[in-house]
N, C-alpha and C positions, 0 to 999 in steps of 0.2 A: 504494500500500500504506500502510498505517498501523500504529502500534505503538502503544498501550496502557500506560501507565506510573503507577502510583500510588505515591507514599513518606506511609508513616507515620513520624512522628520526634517524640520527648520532646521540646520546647523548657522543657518547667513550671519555674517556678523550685524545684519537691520534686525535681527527678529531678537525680542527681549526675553526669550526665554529658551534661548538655543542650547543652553546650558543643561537646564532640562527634558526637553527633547532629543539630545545625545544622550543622557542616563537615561531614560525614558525606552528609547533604541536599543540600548544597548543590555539593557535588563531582559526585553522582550527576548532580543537572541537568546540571552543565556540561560533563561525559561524553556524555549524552546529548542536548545544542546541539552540539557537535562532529560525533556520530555524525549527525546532523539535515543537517547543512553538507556533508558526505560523500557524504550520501544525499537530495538536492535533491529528488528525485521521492516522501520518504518522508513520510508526515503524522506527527507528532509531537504525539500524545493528552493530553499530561502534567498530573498532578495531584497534589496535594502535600497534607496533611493532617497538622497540627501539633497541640498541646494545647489551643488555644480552638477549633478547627472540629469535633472528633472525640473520641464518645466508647461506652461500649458500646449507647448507647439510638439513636445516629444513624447506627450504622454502616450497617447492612443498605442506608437510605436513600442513602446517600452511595456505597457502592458497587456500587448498581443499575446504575447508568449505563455501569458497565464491565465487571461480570461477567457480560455477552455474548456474550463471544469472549473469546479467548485475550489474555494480557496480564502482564505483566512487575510485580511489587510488590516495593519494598523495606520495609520494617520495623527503627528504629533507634530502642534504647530499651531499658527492662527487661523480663525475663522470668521467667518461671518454667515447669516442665517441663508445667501444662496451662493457661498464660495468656499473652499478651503486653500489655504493661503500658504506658499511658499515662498522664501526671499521674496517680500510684499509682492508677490505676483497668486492671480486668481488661476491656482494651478487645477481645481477641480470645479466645475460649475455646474447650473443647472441647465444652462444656456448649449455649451459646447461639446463636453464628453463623460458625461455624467455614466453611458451606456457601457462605457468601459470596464466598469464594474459589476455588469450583469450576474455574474456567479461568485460574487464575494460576499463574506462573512465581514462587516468595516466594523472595528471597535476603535473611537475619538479621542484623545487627550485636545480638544482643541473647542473656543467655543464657539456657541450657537450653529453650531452646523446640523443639528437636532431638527431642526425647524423645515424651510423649502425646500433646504439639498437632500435631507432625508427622505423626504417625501418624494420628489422625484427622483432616485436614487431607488428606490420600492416600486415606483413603482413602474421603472423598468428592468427586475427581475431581480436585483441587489437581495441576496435570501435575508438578513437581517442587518442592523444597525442600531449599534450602544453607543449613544453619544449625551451633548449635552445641549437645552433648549437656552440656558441663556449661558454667561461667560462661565467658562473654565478658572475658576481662581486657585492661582498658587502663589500663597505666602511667599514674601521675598525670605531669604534664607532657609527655605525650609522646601527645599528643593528633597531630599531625602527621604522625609516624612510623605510627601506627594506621591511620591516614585511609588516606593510603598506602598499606599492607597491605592492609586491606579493597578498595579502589577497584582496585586490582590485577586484582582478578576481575572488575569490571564492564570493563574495558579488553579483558581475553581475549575476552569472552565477544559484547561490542560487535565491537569494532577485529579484531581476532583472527579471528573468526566460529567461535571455540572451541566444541566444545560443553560443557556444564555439568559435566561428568567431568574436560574437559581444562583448562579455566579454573581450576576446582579444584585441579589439581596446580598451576599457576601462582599461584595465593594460596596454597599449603601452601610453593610456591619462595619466596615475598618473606616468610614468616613464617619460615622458614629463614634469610633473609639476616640480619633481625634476632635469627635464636638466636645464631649464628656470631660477632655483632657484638662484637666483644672492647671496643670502646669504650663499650658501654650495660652497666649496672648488671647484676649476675649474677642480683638479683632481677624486673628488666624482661625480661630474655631465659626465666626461666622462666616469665613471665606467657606469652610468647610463642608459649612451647615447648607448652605447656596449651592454649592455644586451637589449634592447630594439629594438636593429638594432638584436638580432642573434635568436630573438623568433622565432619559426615555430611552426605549426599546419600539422598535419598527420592524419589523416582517414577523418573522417564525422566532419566536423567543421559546421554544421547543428544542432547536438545535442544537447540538452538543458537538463535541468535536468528533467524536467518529463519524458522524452527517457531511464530514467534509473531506475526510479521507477520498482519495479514487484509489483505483484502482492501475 
């Protein structure tokens, strides 16, 4: 069997949170070398697309090659409610190549992309989408605690064999942990609080990751 994996992620030096988006990247991989090690008999497809390989005029090219079959895409960066944004350019729209996406699983670090792009994005065949309806906030220094958070869901949803509903609750629990956290700043825990009140789920929140496996 094989899995299908693309990460889009800001590294630009314009994008303010390039920082986290490279941790962000780079935990996804190591999530899924781990799940790889587990699953000795599984091919591990993986491809990674940063701010100099990728941008709205190469994309269709670039992700020929995998929107085949069914397939697994992360996305870490900015957004807006009908773009997602790389090196401030509208690298995914709703306008232009949305369709690119037809058999992918997208799970968000980035925000308002919840909203029009998701919806067009479903509803031309995109099996699901975990994102967020309004801004994505990450506390400035707490870039780690974040990573965390997020990477929570890729763990359920891997390790776990959750599916995409139940992994969900499981990133709404670790975003919880740090509401609760009486030792972080009462402005850091509302940032928390907002991203966890603005998560939504689009298509089949039924999915799990062997639904993505081919053959």
């Amino acid at each position: 069997m094989k899995l299908y994996v693309v990460i889009l992620a800001d590294d630009s030096a314009y994008c303010s949170i390039s920082d986290l988006c490279l941790m962000l990247k780079n935990s996804a991989y190591r999530l899924l070398e781990q799940y790889k090690n587990v699953h000795p008999d599984m091919d591990l497809n993986y491809q990674e697309f940063l701010s100099d390989s990728i941008n709205k005029q190469n994309l269709s090219e670039k992700m020929a090659s995998v929107n085949i079959d069914r397939f697994l895409c992360f996305w870490y960066g900015h957004g807006k409610r009908d773009s997602f944004q790389i090196d401030r350019e509208d690298v995914v729209t709703t306008t232009d190549n949305h369709y690119v996406f037809s058999n992918a699983f997208i799970y968000t670090f980035s925000c308002l992309n919840g909203n029009e792009l998701a919806d067009i994005l479903i509803a031309n065949k995109v099996k699901a989408f975990v994102g967020y309806t309004e801004f994505a906030n990450c506390p400035y220094g707490m870039d780690d605690v974040t990573c965390n958070i997020v990477m929570s869901f890729v763990s359920s949803f891997l390790f776990k064999g959750k599916s995409i509903k139940n992994a969900v609750d499981d990133l709404k629990a670790s975003y919880e942990e740090a509401i609760y956290n009486s030792e972080l700043d009462p402005i850091q825990r509302s940032e928390y609080q907002k991203n966890r009140d603005s998560i939504v789920i689009k298509g089949d929140g039924n999915l799990t990751i062997n639904d993505l496996l081919v053959a």
